[in-house]
C-alpha positions as semicolon CSV with decimal commas, in nm:
position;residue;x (nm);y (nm);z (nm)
1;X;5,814;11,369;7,906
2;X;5,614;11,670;7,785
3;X;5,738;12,017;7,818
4;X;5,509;12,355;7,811
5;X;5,770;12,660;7,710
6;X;5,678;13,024;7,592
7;X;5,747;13,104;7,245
8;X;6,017;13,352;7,257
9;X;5,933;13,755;7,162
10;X;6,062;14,110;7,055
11;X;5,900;14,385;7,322
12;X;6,032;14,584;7,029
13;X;5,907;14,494;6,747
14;X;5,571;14,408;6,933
15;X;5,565;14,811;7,059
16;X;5,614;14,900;6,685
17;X;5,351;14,688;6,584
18;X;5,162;14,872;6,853
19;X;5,221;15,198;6,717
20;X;5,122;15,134;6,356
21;X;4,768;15,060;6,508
22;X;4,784;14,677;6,611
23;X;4,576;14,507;6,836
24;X;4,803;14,467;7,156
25;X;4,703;14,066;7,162
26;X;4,771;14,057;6,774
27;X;5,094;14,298;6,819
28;X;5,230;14,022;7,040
29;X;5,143;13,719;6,865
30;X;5,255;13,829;6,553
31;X;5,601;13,952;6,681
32;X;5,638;13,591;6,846
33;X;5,608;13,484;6,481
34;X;5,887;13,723;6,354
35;X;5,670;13,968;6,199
36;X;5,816;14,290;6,246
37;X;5,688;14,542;6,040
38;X;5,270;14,544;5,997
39;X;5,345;14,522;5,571
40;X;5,521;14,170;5,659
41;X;5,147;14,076;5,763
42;X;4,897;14,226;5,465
43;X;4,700;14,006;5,273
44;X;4,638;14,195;4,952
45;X;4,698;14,060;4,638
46;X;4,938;14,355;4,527
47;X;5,151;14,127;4,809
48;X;5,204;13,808;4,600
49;X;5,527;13,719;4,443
50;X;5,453;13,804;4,045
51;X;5,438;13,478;3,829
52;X;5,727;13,611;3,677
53;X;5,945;13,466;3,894
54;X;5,842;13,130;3,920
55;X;6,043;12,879;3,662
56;X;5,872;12,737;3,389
57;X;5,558;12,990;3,370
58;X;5,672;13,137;3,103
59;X;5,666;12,795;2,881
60;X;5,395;12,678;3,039
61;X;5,177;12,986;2,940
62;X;5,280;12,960;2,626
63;X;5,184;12,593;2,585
64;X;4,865;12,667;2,713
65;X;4,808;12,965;2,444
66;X;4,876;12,784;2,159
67;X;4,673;12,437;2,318
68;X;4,379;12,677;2,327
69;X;4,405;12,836;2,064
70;X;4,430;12,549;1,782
71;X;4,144;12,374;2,016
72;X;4,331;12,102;2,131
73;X;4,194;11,859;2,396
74;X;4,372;11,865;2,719
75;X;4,332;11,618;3,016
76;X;4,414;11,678;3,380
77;X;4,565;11,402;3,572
78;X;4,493;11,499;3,912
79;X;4,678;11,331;4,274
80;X;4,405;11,203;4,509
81;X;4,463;11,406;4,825
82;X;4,284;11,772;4,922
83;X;4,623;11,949;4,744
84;X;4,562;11,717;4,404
85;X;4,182;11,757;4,383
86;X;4,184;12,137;4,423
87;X;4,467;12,164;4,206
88;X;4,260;12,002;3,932
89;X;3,927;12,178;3,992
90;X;4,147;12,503;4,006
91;X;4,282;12,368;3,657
92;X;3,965;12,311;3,543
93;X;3,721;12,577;3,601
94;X;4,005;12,827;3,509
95;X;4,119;12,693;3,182
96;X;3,730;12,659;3,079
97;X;3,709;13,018;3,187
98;X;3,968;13,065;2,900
99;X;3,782;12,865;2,619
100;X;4,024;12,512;2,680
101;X;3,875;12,190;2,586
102;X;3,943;12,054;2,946
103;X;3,876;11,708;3,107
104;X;4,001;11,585;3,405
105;X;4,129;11,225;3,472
106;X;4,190;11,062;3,885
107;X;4,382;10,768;3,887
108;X;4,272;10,530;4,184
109;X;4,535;10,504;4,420
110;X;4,494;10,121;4,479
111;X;4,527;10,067;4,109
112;X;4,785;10,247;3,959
113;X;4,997;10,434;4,244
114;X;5,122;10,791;4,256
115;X;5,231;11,029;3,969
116;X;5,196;11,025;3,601
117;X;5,291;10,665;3,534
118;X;5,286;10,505;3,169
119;X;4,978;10,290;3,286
120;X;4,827;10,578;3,404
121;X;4,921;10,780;2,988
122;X;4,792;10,533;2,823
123;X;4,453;10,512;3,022
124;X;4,439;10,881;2,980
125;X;4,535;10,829;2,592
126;X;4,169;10,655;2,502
127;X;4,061;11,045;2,583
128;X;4,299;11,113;2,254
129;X;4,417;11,438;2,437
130;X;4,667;11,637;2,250
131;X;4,828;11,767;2,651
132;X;4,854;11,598;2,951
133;X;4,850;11,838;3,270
134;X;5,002;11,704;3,580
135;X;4,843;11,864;3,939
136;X;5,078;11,837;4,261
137;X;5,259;11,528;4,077
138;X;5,406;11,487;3,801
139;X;5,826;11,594;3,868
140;X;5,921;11,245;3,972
141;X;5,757;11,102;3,671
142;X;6,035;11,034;3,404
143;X;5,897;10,719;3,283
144;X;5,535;10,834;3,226
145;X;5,636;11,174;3,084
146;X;5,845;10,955;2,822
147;X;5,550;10,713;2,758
148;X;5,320;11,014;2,702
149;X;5,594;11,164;2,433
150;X;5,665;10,842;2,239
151;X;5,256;10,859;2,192
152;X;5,292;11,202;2,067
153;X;5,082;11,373;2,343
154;X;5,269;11,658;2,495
155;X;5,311;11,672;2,888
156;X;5,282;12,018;3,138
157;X;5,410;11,921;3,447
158;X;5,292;12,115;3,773
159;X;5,435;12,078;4,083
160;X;5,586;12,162;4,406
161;X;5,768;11,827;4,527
162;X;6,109;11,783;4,545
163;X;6,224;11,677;4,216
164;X;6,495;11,338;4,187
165;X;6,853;11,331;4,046
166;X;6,656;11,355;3,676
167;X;6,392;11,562;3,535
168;X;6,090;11,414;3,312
169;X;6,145;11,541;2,965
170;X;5,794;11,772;2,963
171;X;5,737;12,051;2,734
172;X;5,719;12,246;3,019
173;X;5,827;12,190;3,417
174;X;5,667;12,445;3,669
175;X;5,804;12,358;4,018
176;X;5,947;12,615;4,266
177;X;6,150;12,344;4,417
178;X;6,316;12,236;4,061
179;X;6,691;12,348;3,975
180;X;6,719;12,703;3,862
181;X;6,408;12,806;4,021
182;X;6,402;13,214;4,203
183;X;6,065;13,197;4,340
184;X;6,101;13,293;4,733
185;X;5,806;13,094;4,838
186;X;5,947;12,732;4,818
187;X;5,639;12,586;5,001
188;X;5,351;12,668;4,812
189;X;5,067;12,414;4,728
190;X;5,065;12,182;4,422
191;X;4,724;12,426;4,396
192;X;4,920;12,762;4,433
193;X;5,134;12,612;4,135
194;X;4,819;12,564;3,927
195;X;4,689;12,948;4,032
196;X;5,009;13,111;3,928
197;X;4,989;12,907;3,564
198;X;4,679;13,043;3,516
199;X;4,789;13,440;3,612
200;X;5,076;13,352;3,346
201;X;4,847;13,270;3,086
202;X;4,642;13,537;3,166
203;X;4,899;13,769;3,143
204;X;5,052;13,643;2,802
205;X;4,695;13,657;2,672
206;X;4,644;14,030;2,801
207;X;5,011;14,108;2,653
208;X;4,852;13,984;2,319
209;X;4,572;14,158;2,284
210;X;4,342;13,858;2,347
211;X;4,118;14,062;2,568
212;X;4,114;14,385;2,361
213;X;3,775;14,581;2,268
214;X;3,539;14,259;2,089
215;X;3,775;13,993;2,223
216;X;3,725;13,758;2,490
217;X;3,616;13,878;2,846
218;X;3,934;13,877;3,074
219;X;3,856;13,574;3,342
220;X;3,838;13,691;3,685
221;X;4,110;13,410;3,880
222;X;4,031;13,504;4,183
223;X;3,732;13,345;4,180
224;X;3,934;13,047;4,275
225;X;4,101;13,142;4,514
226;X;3,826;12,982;4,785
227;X;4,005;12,664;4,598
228;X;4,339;12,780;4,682
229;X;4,289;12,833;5,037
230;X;4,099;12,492;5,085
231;X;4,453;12,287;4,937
232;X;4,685;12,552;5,107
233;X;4,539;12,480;5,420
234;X;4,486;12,076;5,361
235;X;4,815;12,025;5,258
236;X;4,994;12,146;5,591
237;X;5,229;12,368;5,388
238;X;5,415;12,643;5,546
239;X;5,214;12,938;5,553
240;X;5,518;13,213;5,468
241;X;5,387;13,592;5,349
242;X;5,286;13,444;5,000
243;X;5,057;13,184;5,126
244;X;4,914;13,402;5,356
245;X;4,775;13,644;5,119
246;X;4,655;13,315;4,894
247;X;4,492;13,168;5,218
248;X;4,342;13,515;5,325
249;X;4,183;13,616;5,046
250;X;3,988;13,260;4,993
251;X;3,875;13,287;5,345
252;X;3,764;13,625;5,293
253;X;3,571;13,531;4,943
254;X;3,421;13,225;5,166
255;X;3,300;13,485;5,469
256;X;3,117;13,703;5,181
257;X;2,944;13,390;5,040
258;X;3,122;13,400;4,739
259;X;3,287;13,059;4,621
260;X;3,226;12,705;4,479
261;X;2,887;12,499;4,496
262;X;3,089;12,233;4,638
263;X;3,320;12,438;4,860
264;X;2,928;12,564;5,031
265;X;2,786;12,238;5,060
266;X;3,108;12,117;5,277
267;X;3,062;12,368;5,488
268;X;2,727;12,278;5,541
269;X;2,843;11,955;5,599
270;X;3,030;12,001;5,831
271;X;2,797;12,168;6,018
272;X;3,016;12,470;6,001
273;X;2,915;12,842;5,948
274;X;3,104;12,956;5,581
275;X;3,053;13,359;5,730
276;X;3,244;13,247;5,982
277;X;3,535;13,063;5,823
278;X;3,867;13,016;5,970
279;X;4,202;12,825;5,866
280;X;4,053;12,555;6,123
281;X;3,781;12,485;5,947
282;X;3,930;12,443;5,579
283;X;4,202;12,170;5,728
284;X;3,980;12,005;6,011
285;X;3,650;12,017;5,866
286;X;3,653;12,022;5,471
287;X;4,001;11,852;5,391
288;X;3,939;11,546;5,585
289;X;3,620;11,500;5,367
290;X;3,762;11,560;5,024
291;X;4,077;11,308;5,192
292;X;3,853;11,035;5,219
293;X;3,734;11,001;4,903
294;X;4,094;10,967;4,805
295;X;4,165;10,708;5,103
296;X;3,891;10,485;5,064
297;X;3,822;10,525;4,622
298;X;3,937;10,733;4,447
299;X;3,904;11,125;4,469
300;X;3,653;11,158;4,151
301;X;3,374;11,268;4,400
302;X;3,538;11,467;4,556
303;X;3,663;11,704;4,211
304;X;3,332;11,673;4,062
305;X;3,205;11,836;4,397
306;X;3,455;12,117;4,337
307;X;3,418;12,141;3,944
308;X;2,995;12,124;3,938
309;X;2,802;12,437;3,918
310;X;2,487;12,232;3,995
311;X;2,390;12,337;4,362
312;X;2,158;12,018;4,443
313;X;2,464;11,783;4,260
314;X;2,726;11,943;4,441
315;X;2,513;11,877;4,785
316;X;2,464;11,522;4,701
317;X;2,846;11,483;4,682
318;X;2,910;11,661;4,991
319;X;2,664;11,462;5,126
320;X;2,869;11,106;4,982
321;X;3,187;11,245;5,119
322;X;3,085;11,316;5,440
323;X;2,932;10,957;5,507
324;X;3,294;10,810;5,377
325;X;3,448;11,009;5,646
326;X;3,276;10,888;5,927
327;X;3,391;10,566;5,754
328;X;3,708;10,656;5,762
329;X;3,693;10,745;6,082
330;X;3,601;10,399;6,230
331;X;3,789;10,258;6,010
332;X;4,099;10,513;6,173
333;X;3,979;10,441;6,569
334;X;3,987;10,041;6,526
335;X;4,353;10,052;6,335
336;X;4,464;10,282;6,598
337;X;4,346;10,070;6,855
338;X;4,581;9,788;6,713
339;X;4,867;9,967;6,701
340;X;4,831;10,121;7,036
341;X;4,767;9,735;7,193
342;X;5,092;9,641;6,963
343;X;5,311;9,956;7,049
344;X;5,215;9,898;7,448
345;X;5,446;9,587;7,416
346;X;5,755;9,787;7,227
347;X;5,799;10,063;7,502
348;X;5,819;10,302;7,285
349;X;6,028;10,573;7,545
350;X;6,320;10,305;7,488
351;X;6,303;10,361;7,077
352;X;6,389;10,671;6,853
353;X;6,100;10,570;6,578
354;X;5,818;10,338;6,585
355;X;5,745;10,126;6,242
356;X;5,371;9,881;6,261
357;X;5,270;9,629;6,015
358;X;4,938;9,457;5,999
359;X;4,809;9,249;5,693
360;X;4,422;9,361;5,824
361;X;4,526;9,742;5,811
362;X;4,347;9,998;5,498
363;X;4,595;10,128;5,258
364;X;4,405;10,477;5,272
365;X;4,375;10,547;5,639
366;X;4,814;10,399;5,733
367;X;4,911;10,748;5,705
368;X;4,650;10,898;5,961
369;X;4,761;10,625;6,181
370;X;5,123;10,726;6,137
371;X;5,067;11,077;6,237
372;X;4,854;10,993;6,529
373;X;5,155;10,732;6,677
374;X;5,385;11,033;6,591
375;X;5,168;11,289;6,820
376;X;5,108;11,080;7,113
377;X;5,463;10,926;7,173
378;X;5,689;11,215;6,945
379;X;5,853;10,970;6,751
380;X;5,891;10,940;6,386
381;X;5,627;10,698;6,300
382;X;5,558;10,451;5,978
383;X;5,275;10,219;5,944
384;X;5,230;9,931;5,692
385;X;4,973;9,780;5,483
386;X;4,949;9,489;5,234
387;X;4,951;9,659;4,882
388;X;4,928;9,353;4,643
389;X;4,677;9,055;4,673
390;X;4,971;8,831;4,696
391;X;5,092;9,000;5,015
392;X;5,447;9,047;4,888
393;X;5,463;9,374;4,887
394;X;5,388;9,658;5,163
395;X;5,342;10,018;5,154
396;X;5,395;10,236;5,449
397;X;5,331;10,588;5,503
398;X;5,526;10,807;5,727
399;X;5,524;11,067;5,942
400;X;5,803;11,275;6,177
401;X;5,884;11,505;6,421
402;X;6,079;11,853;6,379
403;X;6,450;11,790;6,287
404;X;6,452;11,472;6,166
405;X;6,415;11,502;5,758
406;X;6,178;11,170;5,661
407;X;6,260;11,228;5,291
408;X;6,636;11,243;5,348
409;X;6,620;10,977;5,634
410;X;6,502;10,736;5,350
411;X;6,722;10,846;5,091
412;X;6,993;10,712;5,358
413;X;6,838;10,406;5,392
414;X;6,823;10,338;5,009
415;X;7,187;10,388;5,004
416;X;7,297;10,173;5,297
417;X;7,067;9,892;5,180
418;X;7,037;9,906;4,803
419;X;6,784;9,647;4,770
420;X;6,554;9,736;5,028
421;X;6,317;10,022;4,887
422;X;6,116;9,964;4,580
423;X;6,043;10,328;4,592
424;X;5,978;10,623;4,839
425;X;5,912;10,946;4,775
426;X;5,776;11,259;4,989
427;X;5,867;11,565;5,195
428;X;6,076;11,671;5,563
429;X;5,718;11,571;5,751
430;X;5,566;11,320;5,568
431;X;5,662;11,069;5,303
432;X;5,577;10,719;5,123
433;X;5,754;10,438;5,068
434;X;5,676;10,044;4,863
435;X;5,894;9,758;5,000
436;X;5,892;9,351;4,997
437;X;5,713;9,245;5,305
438;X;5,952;9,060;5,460
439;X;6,153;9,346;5,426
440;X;5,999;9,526;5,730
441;X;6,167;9,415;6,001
442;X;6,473;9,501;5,789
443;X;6,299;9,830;5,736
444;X;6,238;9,890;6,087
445;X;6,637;9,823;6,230
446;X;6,770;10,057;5,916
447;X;6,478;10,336;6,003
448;X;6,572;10,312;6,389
449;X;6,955;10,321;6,303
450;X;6,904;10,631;6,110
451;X;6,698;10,823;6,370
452;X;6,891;10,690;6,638
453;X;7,209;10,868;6,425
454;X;7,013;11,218;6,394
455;X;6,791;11,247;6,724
456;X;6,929;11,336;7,093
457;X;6,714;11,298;7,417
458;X;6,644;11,669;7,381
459;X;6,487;11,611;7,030
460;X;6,277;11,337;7,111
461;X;6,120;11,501;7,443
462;X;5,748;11,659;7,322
463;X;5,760;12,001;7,357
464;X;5,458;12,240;7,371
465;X;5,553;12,606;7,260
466;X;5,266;12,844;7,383
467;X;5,238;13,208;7,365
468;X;5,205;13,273;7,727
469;X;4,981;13,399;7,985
470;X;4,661;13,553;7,846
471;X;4,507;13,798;8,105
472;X;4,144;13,734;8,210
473;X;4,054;14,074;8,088
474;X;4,076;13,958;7,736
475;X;3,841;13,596;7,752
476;X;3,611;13,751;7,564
477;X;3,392;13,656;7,206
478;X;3,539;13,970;7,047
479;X;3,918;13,849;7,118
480;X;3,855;13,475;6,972
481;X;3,653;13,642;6,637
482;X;3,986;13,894;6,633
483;X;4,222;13,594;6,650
484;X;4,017;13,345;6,446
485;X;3,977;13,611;6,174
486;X;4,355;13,627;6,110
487;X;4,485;13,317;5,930
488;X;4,728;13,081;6,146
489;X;4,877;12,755;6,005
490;X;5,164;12,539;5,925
491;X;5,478;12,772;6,024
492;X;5,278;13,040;6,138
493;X;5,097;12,850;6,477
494;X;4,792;12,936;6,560
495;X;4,751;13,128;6,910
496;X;4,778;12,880;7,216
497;X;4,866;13,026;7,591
498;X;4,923;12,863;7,871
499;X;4,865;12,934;8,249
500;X;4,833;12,762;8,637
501;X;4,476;12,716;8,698
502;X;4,336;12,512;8,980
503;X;4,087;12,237;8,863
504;X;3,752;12,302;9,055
505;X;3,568;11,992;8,833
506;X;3,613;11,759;8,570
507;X;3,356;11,523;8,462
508;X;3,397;11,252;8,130
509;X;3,198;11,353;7,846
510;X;3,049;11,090;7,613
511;X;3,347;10,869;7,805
512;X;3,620;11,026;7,622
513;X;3,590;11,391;7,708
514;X;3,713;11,589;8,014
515;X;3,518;11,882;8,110
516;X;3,671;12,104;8,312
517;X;3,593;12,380;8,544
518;X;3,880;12,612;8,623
519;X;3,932;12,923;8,828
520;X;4,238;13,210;8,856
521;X;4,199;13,454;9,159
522;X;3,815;13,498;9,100
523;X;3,764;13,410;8,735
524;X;3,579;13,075;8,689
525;X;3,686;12,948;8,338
526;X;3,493;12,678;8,098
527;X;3,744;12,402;7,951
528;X;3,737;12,031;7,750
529;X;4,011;11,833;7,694
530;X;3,902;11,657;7,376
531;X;4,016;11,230;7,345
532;X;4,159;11,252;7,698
533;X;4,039;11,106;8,014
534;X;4,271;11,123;8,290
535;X;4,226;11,328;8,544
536;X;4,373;11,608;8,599
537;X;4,561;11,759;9,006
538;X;4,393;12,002;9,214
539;X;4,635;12,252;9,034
540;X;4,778;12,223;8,679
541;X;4,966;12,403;8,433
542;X;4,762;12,399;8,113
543;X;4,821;12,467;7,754
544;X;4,480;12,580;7,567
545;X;4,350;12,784;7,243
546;X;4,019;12,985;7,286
547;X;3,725;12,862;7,081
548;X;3,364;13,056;7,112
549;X;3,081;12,846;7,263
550;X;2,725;12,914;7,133
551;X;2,478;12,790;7,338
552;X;2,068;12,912;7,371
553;X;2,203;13,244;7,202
554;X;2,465;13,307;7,401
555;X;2,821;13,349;7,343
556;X;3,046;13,221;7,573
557;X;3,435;13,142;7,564
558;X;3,553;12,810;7,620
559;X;3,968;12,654;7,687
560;X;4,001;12,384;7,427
561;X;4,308;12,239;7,657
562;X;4,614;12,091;7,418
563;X;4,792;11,988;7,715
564;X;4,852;12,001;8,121
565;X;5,135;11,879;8,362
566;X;5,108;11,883;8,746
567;X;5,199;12,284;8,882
568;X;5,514;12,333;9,065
């Protein structure tokens, strides 16, 4: 059972917002999202936390300093999702801006796993690089951090998962989640991390005089902040005040036309309109087609379409990355098409989780599947795929609903049944996990135990949280660009309202589309429904964002319904 309920407000703090010269829409979204004061809500960079405060910067800048400045050759090892491959084009391009002798290095997933693993140091030792940087991985890595040393190559680690029981032994750790570690925003990207090293060595630099009169030009870091954004975005992190002003100001470079060759050409795409950018766009448009170079191969295309400076190259790439997401995309439709045939005969409304194995399924596209079971029945969902050619082992990839911890949920499973996980790894929403194929039934019973342990009724009932009635005086073009312009995301929802409407039409688009034609009193109202085709009553209570509708020229405002239930 579904449930549309009103996100709860201040009529305070939403008059004081007023007052200081807010928007009356914007006043009350934003004090539904506990803003109270209109500074809790600017984007300027004066608003981010200094680097100062984040553990490990310190070391880390001065690793870099020295690595620079004795010319030694330093290799990126880069993770092969949106987060990892902006984190390592951010790396890149920014330590080149500084004079490093910088390469990059993307292990295929399929190959050699997750993290800095010794296979994965001594591939990158035929490069003979004198420092190994780790992007979002790296802090679970004890084994490969100790491989690299024994070789005699020093290790940076940057990071922002939630480190194990024991550190790697790395020069240098920076991870706002580590022990020890002051720095308020807990949630930033693995490509956040990566910015703030570089403002740390730039600041070390300035303190030493690097950029004085005849030195070296001081590098201007925010032109990669179009980078941040893009893995801030991807990665589904909480947006909290300092991701905000990181997310902001890449948007706003991205609306001006300033940014990456490669960050353009997935726009174009896309088919979407860079002056018109919007949170949307960066985690529904471009990260799904950096993702599935990572799903399907292996995320080189998709950094050397964010590290190229070569307009026609980085077009090409866009171009490659785009058809392997319409791969990944059939690829997507016929696994979920299995598991909803296979889940039709669990009854899922009698279960607390839902865990699918099929030897046919990709290894790359399990985790999409996961979140889609997870959305549609609001369980905590993992799905399986073979991950050896013997088919003894399985990985599955996970995904969960709010309260229910995945990361901790396996942690309890590991210690109930000691031999049962080969590894796991991950966060609250989403995690990983290797196991013997046989195991999974095994798997399943200790995953559904757990849940059923944590989760009430009330937990596992899908509720949609909406901000309310919108009055027909504000459909209009200029209140969608006003709301698309701010930036919404992960812990910060974007707007969604919610209303009784009767249903005057509704026709099947392309067969899995409803279009809708709705009416209030005497205002006739445009909607779609997108993947659903059941009709809806004579009168329903609906759930919908506002999306602008170009069409011949002309502007229009269209429902983009989330969800509807019979009115009372």
């Amino acid at each position: 059972m579904t449930r549309i309920v009103n996100r709860a407000s201040s009529p305070a703090d939403e008059a004081a917002l007023i007052r200081h010269g807010l928007h009356p829409i914007l006043a009350r979204l934003y004090a539904a999202r506990g803003v109270r004061l209109p500074d809790e809500i600017e984007t300027a960079l004066t608003r981010l936390v200094p680097p100062v405060h984040l553990k490990g910067t310190d070391e880390a800048a001065a690793l870099l300093a020295d690595a620079i400045a004795q010319r030694k050759r330093m290799v990126v090892v880069a993770d092969y999702d949106c987060d990892g491959a902006t984190a390592c084009a951010v790396a890149v391009r920014g330590l080149r801006m500084f004079g490093a002798q910088v390469d990059y290095l993307v292990p295929n997933r399929f190959e050699y796993g997750y993290g800095l693993t010794p296979e994965i140091v001594e591939l990158a030792a035929s490069r003979e690089p004198h420092l190994l940087i780790t992007v979002d991985n790296g802090i679970a890595s004890v084994d490969g951090v100790a491989a690299a040393n024994a070789r005699g190559i020093d290790v940076l680690v940057t990071d922002h998962h939630l480190p194990g029981e024991t550190l790697p032994a790395a020069r240098a750790i920076v991870n706002p989640n580590q022990p020890g570690c002051a720095f308020p925003s807990k949630c930033i990207a693995g490509v956040g991390v990566m910015f703030y090293v570089l403002l740390a060595l730039r600041a070390r630099l300035r303190e030493s005089g690097a950029f004085a009169a005849g030195g070296a030009a001081e590098p201007r870091l925010d032109g990669l902040l179009d980078l941040v954004a893009l893995g801030t975005v991807a990665d589904v992190v909480k947006l909290d005040g300092n991701n905000r002003v990181l997310v902001a100001q890449g948007l706003a470079r991205i609306r001006r036309g300033r940014m990456q060759p490669g960050i353009a050409a997935l726009f174009r795409a896309a088919g979407r309109d860079a002056r018109n950018a919007s949170g949307f766009d960066l985690g529904f448009a471009l990260g799904p087609r950096l993702n599935a170079a990572g799903r399907l191969s292996d995320m080189s295309l998709g950094i050397e379409c964010l590290t190229t400076d070569d307009v026609g190259r980085a077009w090409e790439l866009a171009q490659q990355l785009d058809a392997m997401n319409r791969e990944r995309r059939e690829i997507e439709a016929g696994m979920q098409q299995q598991a909803l045939e296979e889940i039709a005969t669990l009854d899922p409304d009698g279960r607390a989780t839902i865990t699918l194995f099929n030897e046919s399924w990709h290894q790359g596209v399990i985790g999409i599947v996961a979140g889609r079971l997870k959305e549609k029945y609001h369980r905590p969902a993992f799905t399986f795929a073979l991950a050896d050619d013997e088919g003894e082992l399985v990985k599955g990839s996970g995904r969960s609903i709010p309260g229910f911890h995945l990361r901790d949920a396996l942690d309890l499973i590991a210690k109930r049944e000691p031999n049962l996980l080969a590894k796991f790894g991950g966060h609250a929403m989403a995690a990983g996990v290797t196991l013997a194929t046989r195991d999974v039934p095994r798997f399943a019973a200790a995953f559904e135990t757990v849940a059923r342990e944590a989760l009430d009724e009330n937990a596992l009932a899908r509720v949609v949280v909406t901000d309310g009635e919108l009055e027909d005086a504000y459909f209009t073009p200029q209140i969608v660009e006003m709301i698309d312009a701010a930036v919404w995301g992960q812990g910060f929802p974007a707007p969604t309202f919610s209303g009784e409407f009767d249903v005057l039409s509704q026709a099947l688009v392309k067969e899995k589309h409803l279009k809708l034609q709705l009416a209030r009193g005497r205002q006739r109202f445009q909607a779609i429904w997108f993947n659903h085709t059941e009709t809806l009553p004579a009168r329903a209570h609906i759930a919908y964002r506002l999306a602008a509708d170009s069409w011949n020229g002309v502007v229009r405002v269209q429902m983009i319904v989330e969800h509807a239930v019979s009115a009372r």
